[in-house]
N, CA and C atoms as an extended XYZ file, in Angstrom:
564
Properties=species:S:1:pos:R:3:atomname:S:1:resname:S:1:resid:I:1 pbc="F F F"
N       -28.440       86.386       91.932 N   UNK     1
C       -28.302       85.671       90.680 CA  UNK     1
C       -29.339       84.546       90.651 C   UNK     1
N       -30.175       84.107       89.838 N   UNK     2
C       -31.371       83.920       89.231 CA  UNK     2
C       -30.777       82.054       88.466 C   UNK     2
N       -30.925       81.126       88.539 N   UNK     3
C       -30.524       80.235       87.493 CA  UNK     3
C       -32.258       79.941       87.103 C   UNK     3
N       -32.139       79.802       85.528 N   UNK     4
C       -33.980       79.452       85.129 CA  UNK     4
C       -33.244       77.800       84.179 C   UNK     4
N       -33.559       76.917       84.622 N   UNK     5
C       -33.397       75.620       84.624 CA  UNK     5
C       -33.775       75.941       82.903 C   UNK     5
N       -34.990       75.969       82.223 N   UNK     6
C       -35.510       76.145       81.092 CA  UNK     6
C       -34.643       76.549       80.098 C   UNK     6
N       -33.939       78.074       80.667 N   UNK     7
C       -33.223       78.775       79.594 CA  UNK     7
C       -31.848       77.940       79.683 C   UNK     7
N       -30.966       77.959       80.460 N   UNK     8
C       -30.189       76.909       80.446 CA  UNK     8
C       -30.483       75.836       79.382 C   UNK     8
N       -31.059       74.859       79.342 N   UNK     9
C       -31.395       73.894       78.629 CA  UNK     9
C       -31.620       74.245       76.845 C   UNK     9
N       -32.757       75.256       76.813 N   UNK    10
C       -32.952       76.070       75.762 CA  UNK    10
C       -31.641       76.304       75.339 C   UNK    10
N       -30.690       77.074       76.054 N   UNK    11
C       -29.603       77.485       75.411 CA  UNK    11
C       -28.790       76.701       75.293 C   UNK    11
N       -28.219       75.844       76.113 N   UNK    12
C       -27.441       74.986       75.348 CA  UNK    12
C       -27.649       73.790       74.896 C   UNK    12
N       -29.012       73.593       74.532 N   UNK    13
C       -29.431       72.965       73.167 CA  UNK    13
C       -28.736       73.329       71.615 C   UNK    13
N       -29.251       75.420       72.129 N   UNK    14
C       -28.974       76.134       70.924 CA  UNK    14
C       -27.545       75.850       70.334 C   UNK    14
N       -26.510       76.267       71.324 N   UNK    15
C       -25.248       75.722       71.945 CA  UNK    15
C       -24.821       74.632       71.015 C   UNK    15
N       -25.711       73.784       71.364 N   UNK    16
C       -25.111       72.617       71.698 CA  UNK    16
C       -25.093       72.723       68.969 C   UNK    16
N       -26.323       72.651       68.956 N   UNK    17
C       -26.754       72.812       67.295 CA  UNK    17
C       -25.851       73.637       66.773 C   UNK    17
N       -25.398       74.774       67.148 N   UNK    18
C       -24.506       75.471       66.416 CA  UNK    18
C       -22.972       74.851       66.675 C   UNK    18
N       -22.311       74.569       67.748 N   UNK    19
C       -21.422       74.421       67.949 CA  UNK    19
C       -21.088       73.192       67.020 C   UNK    19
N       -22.162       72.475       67.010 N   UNK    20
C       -22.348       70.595       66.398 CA  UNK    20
C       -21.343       69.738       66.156 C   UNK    20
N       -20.436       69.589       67.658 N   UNK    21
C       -19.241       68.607       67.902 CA  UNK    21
C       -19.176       67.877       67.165 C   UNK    21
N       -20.664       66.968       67.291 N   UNK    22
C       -20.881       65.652       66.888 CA  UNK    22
C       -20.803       65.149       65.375 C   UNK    22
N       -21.813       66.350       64.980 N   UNK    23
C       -21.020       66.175       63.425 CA  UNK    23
C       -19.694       66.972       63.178 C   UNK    23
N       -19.056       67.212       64.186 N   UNK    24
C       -17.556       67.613       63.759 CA  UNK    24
C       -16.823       66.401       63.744 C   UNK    24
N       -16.839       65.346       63.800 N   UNK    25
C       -16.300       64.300       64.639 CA  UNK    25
C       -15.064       64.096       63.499 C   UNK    25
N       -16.293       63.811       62.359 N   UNK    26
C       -15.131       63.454       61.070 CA  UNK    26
C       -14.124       64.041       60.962 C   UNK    26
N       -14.626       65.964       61.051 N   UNK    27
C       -13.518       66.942       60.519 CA  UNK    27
C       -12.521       66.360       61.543 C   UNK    27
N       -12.752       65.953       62.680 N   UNK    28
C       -11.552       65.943       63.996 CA  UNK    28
C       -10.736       64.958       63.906 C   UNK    28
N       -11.510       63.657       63.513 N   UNK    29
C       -10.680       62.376       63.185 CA  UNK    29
C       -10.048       62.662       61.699 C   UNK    29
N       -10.256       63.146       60.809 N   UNK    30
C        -9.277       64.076       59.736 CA  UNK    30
C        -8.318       64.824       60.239 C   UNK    30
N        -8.205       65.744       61.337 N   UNK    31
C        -6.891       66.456       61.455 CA  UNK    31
C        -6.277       65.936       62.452 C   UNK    31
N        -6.795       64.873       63.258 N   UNK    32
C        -6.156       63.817       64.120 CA  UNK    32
C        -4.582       63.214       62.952 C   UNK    32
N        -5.315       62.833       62.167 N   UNK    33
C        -4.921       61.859       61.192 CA  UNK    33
C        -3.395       62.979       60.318 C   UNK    33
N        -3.749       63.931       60.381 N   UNK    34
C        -3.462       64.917       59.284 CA  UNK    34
C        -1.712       65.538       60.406 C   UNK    34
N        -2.339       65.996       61.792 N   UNK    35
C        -1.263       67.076       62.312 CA  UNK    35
C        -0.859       65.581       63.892 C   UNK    35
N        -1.296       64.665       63.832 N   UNK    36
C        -0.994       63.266       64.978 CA  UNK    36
C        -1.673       64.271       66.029 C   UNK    36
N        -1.296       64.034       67.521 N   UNK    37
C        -2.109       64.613       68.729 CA  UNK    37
C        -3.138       65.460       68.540 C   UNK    37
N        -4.143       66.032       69.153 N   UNK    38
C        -5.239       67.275       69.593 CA  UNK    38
C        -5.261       66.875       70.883 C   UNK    38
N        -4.535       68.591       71.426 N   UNK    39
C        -4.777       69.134       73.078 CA  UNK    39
C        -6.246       69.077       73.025 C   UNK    39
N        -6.546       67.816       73.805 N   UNK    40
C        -8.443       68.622       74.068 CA  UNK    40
C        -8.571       69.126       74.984 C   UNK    40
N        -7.912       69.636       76.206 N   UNK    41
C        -7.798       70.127       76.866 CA  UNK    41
C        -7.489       71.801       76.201 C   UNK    41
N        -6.787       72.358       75.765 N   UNK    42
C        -6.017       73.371       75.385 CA  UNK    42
C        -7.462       73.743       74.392 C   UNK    42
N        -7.946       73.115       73.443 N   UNK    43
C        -8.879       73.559       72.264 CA  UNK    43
C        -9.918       73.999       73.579 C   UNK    43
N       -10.249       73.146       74.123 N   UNK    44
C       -11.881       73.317       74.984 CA  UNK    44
C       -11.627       74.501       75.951 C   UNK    44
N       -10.876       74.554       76.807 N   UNK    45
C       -10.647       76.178       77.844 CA  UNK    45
C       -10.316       77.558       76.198 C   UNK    45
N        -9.442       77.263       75.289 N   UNK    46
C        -9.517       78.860       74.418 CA  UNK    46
C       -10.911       78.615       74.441 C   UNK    46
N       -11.420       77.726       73.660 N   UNK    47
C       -12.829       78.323       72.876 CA  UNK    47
C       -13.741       78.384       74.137 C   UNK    47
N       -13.634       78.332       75.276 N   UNK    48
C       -14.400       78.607       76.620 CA  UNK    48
C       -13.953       80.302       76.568 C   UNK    48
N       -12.857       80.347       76.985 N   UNK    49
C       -12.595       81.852       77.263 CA  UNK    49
C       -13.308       82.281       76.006 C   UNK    49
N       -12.679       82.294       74.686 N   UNK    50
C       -12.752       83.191       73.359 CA  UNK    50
C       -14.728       83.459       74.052 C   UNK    50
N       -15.875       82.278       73.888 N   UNK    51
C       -16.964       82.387       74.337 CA  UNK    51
C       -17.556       83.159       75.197 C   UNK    51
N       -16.802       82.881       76.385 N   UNK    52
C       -16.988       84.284       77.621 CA  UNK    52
C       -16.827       85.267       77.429 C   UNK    52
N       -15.429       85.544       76.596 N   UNK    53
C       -14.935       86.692       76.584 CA  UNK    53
C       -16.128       87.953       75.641 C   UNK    53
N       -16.524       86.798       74.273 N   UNK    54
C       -17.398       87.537       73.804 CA  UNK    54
C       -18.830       87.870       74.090 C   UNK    54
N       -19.109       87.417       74.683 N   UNK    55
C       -20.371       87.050       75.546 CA  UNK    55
C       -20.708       88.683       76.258 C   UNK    55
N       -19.421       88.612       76.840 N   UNK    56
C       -19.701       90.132       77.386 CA  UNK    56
C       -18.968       91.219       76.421 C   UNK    56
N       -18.038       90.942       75.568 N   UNK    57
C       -17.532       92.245       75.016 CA  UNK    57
C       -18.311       92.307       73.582 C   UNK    57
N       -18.772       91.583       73.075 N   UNK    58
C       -19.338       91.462       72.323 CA  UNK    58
C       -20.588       93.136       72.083 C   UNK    58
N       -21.334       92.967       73.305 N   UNK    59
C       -22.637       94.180       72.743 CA  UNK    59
C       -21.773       95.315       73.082 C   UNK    59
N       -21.092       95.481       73.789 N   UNK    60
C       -19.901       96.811       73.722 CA  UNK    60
C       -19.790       97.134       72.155 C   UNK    60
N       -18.817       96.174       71.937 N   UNK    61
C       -18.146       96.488       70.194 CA  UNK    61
C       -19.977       96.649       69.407 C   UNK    61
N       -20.647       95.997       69.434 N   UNK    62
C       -22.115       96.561       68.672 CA  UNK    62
C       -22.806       97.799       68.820 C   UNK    62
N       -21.957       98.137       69.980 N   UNK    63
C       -23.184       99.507       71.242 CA  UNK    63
C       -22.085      100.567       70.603 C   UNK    63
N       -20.341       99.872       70.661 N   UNK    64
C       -19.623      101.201       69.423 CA  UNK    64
C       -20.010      101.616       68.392 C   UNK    64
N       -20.500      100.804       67.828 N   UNK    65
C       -20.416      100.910       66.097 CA  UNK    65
C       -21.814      100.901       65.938 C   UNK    65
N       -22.819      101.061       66.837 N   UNK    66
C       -23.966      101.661       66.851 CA  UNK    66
C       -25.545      100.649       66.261 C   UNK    66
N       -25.055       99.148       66.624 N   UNK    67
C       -26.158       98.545       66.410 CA  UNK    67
C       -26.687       98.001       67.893 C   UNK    67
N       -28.120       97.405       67.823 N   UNK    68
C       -28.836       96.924       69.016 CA  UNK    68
C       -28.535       95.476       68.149 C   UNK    68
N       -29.024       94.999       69.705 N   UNK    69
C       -28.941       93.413       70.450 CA  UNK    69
C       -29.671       92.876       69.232 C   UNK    69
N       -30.736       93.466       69.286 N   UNK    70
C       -32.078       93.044       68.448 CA  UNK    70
C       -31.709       92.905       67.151 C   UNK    70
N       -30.851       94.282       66.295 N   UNK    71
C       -30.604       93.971       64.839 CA  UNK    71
C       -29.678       92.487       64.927 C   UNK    71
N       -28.922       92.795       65.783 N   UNK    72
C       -27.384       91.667       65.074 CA  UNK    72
C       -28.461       90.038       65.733 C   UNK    72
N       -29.535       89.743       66.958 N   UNK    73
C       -29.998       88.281       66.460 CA  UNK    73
C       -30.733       88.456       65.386 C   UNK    73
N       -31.512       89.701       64.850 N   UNK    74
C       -31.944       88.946       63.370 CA  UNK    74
C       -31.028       88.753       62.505 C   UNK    74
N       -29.903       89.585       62.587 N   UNK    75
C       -29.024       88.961       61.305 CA  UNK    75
C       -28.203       87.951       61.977 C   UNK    75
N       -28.428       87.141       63.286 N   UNK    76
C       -27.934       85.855       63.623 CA  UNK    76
C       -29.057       84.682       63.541 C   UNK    76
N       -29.798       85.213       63.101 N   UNK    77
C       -31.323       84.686       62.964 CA  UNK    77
C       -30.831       84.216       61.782 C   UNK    77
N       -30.431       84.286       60.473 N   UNK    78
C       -30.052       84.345       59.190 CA  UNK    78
C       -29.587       83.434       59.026 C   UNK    78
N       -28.152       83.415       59.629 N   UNK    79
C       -26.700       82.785       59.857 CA  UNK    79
C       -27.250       81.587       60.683 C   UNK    79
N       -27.911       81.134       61.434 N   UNK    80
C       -28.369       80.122       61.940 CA  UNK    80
C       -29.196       79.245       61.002 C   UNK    80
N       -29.815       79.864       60.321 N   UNK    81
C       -30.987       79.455       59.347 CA  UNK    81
C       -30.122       78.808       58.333 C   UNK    81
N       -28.794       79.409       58.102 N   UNK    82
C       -27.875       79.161       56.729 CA  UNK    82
C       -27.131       77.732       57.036 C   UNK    82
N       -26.599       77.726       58.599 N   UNK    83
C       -25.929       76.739       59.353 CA  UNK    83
C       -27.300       75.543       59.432 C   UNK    83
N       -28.325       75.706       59.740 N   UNK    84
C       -29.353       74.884       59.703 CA  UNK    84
C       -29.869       73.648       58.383 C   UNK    84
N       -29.583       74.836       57.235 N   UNK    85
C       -29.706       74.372       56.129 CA  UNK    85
C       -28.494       73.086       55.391 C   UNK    85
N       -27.348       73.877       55.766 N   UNK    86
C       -25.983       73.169       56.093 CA  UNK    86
C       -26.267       71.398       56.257 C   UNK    86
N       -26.741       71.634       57.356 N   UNK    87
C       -26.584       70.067       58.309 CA  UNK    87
C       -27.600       69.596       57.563 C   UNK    87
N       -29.113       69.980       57.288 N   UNK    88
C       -30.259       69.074       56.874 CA  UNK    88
C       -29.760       68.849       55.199 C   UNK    88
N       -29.266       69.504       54.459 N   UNK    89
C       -29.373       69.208       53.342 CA  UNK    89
C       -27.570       68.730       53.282 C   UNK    89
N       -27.036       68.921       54.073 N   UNK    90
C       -25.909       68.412       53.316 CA  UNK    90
C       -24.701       68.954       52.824 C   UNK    90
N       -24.888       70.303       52.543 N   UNK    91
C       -24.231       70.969       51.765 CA  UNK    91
C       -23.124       71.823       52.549 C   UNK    91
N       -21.846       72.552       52.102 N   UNK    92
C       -21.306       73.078       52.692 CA  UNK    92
C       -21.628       74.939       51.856 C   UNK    92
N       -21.963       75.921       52.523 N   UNK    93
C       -21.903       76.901       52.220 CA  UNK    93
C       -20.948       77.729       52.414 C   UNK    93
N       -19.777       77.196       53.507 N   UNK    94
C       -19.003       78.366       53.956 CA  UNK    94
C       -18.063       77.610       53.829 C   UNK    94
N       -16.911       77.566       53.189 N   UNK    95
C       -15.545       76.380       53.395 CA  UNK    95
C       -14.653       77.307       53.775 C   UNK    95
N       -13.865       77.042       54.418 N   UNK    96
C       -12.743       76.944       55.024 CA  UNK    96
C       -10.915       76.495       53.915 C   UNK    96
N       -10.197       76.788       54.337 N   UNK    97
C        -8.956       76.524       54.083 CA  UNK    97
C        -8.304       75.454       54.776 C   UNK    97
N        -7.686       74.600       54.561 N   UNK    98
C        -7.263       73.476       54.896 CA  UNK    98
C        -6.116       73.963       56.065 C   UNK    98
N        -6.768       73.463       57.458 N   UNK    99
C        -5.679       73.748       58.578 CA  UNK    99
C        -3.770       73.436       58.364 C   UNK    99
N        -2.963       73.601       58.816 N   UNK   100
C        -2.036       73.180       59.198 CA  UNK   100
C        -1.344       73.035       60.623 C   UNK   100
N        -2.547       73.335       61.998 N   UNK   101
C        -2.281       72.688       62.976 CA  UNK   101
C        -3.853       72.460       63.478 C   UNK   101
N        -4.012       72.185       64.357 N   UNK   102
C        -4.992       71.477       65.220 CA  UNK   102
C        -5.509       72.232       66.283 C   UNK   102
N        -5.515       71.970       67.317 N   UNK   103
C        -5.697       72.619       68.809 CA  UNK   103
C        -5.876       73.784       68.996 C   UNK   103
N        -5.569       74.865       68.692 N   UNK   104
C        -5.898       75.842       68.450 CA  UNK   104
C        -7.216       76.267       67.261 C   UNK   104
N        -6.323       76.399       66.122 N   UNK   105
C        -6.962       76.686       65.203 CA  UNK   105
C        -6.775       75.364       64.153 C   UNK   105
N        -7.863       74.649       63.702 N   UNK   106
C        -8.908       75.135       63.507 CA  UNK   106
C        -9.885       74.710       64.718 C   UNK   106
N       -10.028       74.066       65.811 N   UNK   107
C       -10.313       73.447       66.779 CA  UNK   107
C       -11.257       74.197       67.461 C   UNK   107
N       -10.566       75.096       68.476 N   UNK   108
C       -10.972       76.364       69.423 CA  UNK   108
C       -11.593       77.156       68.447 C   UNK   108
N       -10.805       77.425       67.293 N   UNK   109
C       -11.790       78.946       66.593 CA  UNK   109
C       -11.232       78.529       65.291 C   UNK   109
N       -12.223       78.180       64.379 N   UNK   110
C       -13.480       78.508       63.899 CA  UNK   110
C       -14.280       77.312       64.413 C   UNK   110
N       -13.791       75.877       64.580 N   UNK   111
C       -14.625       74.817       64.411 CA  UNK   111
C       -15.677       74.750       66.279 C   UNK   111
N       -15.304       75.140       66.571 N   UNK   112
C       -15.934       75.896       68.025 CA  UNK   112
C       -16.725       76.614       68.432 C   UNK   112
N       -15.472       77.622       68.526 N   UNK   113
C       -16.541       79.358       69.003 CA  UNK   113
C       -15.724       79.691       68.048 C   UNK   113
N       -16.947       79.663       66.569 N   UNK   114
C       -16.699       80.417       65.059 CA  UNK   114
C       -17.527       81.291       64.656 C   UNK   114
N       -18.050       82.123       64.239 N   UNK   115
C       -18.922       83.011       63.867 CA  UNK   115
C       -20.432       82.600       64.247 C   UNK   115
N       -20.637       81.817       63.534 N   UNK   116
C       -22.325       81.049       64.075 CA  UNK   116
C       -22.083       80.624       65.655 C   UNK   116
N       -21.192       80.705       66.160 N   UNK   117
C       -21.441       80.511       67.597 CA  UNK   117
C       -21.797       81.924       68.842 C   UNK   117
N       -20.646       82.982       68.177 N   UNK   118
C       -20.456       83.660       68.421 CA  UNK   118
C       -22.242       84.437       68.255 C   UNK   118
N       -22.538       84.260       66.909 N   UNK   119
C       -23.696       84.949       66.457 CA  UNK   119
C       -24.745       84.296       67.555 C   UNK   119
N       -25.208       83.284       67.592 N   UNK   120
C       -25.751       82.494       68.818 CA  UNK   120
C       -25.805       82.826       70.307 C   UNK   120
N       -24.641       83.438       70.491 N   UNK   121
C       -23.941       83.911       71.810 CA  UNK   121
C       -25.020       85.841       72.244 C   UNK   121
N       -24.769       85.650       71.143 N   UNK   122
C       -25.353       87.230       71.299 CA  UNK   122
C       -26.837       87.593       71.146 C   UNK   122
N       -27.128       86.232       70.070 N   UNK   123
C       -28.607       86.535       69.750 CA  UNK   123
C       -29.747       85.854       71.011 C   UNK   123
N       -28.727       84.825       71.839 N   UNK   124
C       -29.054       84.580       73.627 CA  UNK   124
C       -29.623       85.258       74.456 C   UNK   124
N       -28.248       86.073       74.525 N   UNK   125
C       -27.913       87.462       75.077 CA  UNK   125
C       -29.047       88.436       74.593 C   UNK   125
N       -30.042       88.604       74.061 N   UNK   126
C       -30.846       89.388       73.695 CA  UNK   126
C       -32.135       88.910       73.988 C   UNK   126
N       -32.497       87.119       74.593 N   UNK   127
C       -33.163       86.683       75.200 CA  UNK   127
C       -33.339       85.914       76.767 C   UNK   127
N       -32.065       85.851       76.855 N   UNK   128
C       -31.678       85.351       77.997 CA  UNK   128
C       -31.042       86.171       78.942 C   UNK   128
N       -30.605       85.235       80.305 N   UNK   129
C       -30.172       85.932       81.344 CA  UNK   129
C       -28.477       85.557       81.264 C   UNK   129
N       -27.507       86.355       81.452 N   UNK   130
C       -26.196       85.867       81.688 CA  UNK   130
C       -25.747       84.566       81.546 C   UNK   130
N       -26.246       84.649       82.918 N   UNK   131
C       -25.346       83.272       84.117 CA  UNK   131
C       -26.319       82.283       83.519 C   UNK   131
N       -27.116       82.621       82.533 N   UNK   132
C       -27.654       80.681       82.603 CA  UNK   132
C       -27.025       80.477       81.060 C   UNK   132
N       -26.523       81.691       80.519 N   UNK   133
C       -25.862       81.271       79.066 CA  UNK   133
C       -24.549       80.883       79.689 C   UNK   133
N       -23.823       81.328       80.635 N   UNK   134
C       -22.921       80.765       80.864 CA  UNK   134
C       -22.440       79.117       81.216 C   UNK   134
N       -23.705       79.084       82.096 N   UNK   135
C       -23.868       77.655       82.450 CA  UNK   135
C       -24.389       76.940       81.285 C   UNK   135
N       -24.837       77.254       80.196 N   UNK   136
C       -24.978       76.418       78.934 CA  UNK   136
C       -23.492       76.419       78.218 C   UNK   136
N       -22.937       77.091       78.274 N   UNK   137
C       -21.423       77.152       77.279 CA  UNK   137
C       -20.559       76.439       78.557 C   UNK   137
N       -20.516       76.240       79.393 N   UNK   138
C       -19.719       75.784       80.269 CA  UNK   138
C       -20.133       74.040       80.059 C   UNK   138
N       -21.778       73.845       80.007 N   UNK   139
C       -22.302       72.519       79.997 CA  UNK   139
C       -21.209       72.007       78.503 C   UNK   139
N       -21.810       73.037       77.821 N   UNK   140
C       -21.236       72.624       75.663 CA  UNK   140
C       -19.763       72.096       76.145 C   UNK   140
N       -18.996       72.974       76.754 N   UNK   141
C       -17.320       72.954       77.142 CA  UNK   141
C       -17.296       71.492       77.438 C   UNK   141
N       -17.892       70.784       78.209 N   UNK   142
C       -17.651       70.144       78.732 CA  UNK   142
C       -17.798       68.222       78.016 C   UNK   142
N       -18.496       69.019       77.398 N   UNK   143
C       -19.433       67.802       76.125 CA  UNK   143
C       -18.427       67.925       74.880 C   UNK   143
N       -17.702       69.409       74.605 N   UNK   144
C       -17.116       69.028       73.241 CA  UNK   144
C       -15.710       68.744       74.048 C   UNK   144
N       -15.042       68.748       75.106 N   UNK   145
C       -13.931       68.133       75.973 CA  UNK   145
C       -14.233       66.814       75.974 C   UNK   145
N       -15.095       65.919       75.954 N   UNK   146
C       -15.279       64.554       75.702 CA  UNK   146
C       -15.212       64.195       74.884 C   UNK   146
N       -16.098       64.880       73.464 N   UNK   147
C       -15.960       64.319       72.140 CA  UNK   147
C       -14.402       64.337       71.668 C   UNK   147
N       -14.041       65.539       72.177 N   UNK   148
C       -12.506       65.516       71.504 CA  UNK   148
C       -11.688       64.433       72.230 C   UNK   148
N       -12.081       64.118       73.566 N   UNK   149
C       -11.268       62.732       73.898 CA  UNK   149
C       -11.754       61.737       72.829 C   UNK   149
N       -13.156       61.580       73.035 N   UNK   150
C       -13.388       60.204       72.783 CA  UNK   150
C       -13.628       60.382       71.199 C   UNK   150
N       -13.413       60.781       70.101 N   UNK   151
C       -13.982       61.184       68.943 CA  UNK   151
C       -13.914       59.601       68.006 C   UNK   151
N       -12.643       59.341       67.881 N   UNK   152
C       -12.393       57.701       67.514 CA  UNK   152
C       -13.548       56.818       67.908 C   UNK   152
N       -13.746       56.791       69.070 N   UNK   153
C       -14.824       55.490       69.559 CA  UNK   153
C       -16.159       56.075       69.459 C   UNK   153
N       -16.345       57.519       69.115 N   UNK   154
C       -17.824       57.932       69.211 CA  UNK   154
C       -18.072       57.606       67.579 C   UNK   154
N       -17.354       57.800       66.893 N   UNK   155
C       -16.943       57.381       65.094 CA  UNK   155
C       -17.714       56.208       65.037 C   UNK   155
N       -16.933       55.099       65.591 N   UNK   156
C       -16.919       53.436       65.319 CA  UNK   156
C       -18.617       53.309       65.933 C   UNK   156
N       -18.715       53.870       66.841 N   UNK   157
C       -19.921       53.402       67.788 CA  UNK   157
C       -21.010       53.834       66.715 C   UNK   157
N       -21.492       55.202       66.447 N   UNK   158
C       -22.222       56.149       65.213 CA  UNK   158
C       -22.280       55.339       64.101 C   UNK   158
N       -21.091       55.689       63.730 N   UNK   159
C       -21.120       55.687       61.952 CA  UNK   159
C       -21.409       56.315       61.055 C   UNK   159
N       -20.834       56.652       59.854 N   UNK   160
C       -21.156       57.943       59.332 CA  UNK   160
C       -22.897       57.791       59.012 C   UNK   160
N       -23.426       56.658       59.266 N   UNK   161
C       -25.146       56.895       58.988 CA  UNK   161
C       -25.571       57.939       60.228 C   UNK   161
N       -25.167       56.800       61.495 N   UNK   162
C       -25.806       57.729       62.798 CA  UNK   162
C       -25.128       59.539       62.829 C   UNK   162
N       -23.647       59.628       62.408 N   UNK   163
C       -23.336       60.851       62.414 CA  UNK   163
C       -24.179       61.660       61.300 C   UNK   163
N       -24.604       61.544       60.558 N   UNK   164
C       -25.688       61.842       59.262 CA  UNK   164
C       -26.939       62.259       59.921 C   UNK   164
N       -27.454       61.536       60.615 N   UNK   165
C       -28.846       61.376       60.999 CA  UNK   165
C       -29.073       62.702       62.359 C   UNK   165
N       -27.734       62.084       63.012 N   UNK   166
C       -27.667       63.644       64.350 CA  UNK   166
C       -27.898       64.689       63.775 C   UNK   166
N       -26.779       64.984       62.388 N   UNK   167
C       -26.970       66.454       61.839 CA  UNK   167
C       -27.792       66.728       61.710 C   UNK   167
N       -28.969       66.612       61.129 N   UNK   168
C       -29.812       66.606       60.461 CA  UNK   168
C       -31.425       66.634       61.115 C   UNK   168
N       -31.074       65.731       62.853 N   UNK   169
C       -31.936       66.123       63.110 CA  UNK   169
C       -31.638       67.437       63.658 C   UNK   169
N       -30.229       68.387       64.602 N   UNK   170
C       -30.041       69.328       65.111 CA  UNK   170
C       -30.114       70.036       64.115 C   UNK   170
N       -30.350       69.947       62.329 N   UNK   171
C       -30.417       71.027       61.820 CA  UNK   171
C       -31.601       71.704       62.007 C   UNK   171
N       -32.817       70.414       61.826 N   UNK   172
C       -34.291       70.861       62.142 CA  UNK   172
C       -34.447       71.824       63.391 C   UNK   172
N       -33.363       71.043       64.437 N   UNK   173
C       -33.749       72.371       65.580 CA  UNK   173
C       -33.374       73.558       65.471 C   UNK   173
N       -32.201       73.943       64.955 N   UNK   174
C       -31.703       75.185       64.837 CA  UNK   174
C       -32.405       75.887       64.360 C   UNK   174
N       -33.464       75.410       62.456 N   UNK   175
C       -33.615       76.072       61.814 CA  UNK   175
C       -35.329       76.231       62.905 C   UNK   175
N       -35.640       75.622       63.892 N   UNK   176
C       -36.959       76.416       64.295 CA  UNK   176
C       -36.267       77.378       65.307 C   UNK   176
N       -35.224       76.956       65.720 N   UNK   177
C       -34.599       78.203       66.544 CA  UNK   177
C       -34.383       79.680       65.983 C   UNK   177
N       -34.049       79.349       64.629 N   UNK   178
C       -34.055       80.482       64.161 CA  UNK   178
C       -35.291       81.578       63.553 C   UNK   178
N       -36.214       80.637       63.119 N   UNK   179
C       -37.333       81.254       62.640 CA  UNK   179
C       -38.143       81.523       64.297 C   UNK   179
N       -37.484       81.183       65.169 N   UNK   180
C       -38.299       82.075       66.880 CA  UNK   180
C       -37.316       83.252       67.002 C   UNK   180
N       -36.061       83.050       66.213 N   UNK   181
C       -35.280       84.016       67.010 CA  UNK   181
C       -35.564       85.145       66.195 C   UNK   181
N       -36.208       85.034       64.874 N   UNK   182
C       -36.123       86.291       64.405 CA  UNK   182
C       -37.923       86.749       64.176 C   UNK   182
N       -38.937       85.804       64.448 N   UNK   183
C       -40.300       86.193       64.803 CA  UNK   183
C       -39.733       87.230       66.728 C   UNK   183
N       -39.050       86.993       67.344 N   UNK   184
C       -39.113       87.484       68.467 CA  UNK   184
C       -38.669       88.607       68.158 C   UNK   184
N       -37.100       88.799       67.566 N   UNK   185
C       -36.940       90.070       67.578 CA  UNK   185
C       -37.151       90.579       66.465 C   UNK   185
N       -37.850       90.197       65.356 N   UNK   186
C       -38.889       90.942       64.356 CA  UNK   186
C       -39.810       91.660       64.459 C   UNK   186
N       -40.288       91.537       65.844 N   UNK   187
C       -41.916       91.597       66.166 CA  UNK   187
C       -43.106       91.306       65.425 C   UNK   187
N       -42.847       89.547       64.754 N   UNK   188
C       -44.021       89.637       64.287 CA  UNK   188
C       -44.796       88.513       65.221 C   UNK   188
């Protein structure tokens, strides 16, 4: 087993932009407010497993139903680009339904490992090695297990300017992440 320091980093950068704790902070201090407690413990190990789990079962279910690695990151190439756009401009494209518990759902899955993560996970997986995506989702685990402790004092400290400004710059990264992820497996 091989660790490449680079891809690691690379990836859970990627990781780190899609997952985007940080501007989750609000949604979290909202359902703090909304359902009282969040297990951050309990949210951070599901959406670890749910992550692993798909990580590897994931190109199975694609290799059933008869697509390559390559089609599903360009059409995660897309979905990144859409999530990218999201954070820099502001806007919400995909809404959601208003939770009625926490820790689980919406927490672990969707606000976690939700589709754009998942999509991320795979479109990796089509450039990377395993064990160093693992060790990037294990690094993310460990970073959104803090934010969810500390989300209150990371709030006060930020502010919705500095929480503004993070998005926005991780949108810029995503969206060059995405225009590599789909020049790579585009072949252009």
């Amino acid at each position: 087993m091989f660790f490449d320091v680079k891809e690691i980093v690379t990836a859970s950068m990627i990781l780190f932009a899609v997952i985007d704790i940080i501007g989750s902070v609000p949604i979290i201090i909202d359902l703090r407010q909304k359902v009282g407690h969040i297990q951050s413990e309990k949210a951070s190990i599901v959406a670890l497993v749910i992550m692993i789990v798909f990580l590897f079962v994931g190109e199975s279910i694609l290799n059933l139903i008869g697509i390559d690695v390559s089609s599903f990151a360009i059409a995660g190439a897309f979905i990144l680009f859409f999530l990218a756009l999201e954070m820099i401009l502001g806007i919400r494209l995909y809404k959601d339904d208003a939770p009625e518990t926490a820790s689980i759902v919406p927490i672990a899955f969707p606000l976690i490992a939700g589709a754009g993560t998942m999509t991320a996970l795979l479109s990796l997986r089509a450039e990377y090695a395993v064990q160093n995506i693992i060790v990037a989702v294990l690094l993310n685990m460990i970073l959104v297990y803090a934010v969810l402790k500390l989300s209150v004092k990371i709030e006060k400290v930020l502010g919705k300017g500095g929480i503004s400004v993070l998005r926005k710059v991780f949108g810029v990264i995503l969206l060059a992440i995405a225009v590599k992820l789909f020049r790579t497996n585009f072949g252009i």
